[in-house]
C-alpha positions in Angstrom: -9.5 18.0 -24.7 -9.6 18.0 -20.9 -11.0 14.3 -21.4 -7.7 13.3 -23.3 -5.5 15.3 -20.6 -7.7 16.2 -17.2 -7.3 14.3 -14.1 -10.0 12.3 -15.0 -8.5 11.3 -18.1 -9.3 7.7 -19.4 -7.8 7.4 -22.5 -4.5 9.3 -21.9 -4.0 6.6 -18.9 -5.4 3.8 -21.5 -3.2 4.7 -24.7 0.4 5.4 -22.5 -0.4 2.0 -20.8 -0.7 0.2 -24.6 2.6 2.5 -26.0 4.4 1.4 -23.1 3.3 -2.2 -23.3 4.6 -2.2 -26.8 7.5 -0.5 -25.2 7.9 -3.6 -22.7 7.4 -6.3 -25.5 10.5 -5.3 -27.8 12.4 -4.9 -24.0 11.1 -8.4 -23.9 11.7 -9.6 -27.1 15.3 -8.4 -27.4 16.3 -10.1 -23.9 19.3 -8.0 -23.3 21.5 -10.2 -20.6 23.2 -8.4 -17.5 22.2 -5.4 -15.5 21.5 -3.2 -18.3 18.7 -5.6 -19.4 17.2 -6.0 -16.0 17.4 -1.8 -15.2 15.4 -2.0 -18.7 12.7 -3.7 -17.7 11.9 -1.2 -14.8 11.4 1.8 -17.6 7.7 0.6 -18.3 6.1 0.5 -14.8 7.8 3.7 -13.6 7.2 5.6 -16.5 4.0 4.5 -16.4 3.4 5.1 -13.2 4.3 8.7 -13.6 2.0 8.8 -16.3 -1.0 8.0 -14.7 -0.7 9.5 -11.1 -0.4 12.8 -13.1 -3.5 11.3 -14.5 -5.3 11.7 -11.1 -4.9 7.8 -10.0 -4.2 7.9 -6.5 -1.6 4.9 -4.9 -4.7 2.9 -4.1 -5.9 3.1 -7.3 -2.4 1.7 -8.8 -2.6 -1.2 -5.9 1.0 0.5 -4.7 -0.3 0.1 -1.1 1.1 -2.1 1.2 -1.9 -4.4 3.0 -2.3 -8.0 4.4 -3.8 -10.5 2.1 -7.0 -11.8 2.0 -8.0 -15.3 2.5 -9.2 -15.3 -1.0 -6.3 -13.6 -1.9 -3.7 -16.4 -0.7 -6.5 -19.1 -2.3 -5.7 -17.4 -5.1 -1.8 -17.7 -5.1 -2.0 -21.2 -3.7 -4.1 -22.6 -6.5 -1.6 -21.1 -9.2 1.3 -22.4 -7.9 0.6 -26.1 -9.1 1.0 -24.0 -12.3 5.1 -24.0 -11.5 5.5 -27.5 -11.8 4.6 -28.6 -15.5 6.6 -25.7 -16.6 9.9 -26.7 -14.9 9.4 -30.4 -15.8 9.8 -29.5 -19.3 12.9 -27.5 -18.8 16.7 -28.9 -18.2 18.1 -28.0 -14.9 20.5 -26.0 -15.5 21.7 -25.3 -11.8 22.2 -22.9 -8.9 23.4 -19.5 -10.1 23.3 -16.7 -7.6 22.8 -13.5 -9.4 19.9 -15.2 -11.7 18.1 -16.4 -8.4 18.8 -13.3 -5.9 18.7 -10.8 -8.2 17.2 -10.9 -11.9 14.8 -12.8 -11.1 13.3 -10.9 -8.7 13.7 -7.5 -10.3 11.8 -9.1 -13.4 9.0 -10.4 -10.9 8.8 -7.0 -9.9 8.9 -4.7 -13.1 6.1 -7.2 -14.6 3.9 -6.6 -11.3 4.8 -2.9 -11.9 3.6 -2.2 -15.3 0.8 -5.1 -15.7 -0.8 -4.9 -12.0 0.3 -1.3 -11.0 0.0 0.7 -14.5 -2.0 -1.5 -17.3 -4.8 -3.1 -14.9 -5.4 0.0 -13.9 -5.4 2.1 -16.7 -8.1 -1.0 -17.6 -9.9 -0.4 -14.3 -10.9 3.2 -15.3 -11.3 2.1 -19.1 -14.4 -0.6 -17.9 -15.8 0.9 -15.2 -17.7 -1.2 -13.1 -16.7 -4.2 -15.0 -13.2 -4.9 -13.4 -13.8 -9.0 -14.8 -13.9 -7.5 -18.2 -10.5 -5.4 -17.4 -8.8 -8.3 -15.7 -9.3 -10.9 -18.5 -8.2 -8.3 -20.6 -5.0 -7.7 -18.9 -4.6 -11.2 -18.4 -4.9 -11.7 -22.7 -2.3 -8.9 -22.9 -0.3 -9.9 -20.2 0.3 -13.6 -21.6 0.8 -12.2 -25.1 3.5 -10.2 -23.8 5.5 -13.6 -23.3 5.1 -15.0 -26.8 7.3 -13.0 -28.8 10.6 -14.7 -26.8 8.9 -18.0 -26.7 8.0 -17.9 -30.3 11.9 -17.0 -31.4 13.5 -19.7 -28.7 11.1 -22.8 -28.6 7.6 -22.4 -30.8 6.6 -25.6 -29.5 6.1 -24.0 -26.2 3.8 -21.5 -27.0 0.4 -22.9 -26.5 1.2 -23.8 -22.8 3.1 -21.1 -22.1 -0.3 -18.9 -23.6 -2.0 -21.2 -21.0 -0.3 -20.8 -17.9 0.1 -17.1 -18.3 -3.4 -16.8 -18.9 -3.9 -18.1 -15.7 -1.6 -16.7 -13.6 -2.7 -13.1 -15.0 -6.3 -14.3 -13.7 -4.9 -15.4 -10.4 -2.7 -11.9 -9.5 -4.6 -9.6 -11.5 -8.1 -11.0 -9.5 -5.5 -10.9 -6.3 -4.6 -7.7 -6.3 -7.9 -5.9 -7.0 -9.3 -8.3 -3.9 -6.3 -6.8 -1.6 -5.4 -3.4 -3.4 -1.9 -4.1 -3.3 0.5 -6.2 -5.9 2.7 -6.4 -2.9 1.8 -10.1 -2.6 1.8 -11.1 -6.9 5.2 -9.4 -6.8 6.3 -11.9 -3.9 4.8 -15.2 -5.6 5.8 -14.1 -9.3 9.3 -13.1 -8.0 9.1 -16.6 -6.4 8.0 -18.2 -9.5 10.9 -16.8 -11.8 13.3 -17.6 -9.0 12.5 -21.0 -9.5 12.3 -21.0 -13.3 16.3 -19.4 -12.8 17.1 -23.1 -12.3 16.2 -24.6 -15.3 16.6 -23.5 -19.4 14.4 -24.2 -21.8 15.3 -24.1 -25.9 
């Protein structure tokens, strides 16, 4: 029992961190506009995050330190961001709109860094000891699943590259942050990312 519920719990960590990321997909899935749908999307990575500090994961084991980046790091963000482009080009610019841009977009950039880099990744960390490749790939599976269920009600076409690109860019910042122990920097260049993606519409 103390291996379900000790400190050194893995599965406890493990099975809140799939719950919640069910949780997080019908969040997702319904896409509730306004603030309501944006103070939503927090719910996973701080309940989460309670979860598995009481679990005996200390700040630096959630990456919720604040640190420079890493040369590697950057590299890492930089060759992603070529990523960006093929994704707006086959949207319709829809124009400037100040709350998406400042606001939602960000606060989605930085729920999804809190529950897939600061909860799930490492709830997958302690799950495949020494093989953080193996967790990191599979975060990176879950993470671009997570995006289907919209894409698959709003535009099917889109879903292989949208599969793609996530799959990537959940490489990219999940490698990124276990380089630099903090998701400080994937929450700056995915907040970036949707804040550009606020411009255009796709469907």
């Amino acid at each position: 029992m103390s291996f379900l519920t000790g400190r050194g719990s893995v599965k406890l960590p493990l099975l809140a961190s799939l719950v919640l990321l069910a949780v997080f997909t019908a969040i997702h899935t319904i896409n509730i506009q306004g603030i309501w749908g944006a103070a939503l999307y927090f719910i996973p990575g701080l309940v989460g995050t309670g979860i598995i500090c009481n679990s005996g994961f200390s700040a630096e084991q959630c990456f919720l330190t604040l640190r420079l980046p890493s040369r590697e790091g950057l590299l890492a963000l930089a060759l992603i961001t070529p990523l960006l482009f093929p994704v707006v080009l086959s949207g319709e610019y829809s124009g400037w709109n100040t709350v998406s841009v400042l606001i939602y977009a960000p606060a989605s950039g930085f729920a999804q860094e809190l529950f897939f880099r600061g909860v799930l990744l490492p709830s997958l960390m302690r799950g495949f000891a020494k093989r953080p490749i193996a967790a990191i790939l599979i975060h990176s599976i879950l993470f671009s699943s997570w995006h289907l269920p919209l894409v698959f009600l709003t535009d099917p076409a889109g879903i292989a590259p949208v599969l793609i690109v996530t799959f990537i860019g959940g490489v990219a910042w999940g490698w990124q942050v276990y380089r630099d122990g903090t998701i400080l920097w994937s929450t700056l260049h995915h907040s970036a990312y949707l804040m550009v993606m606020a411009l255009f519409s796709w469907g």
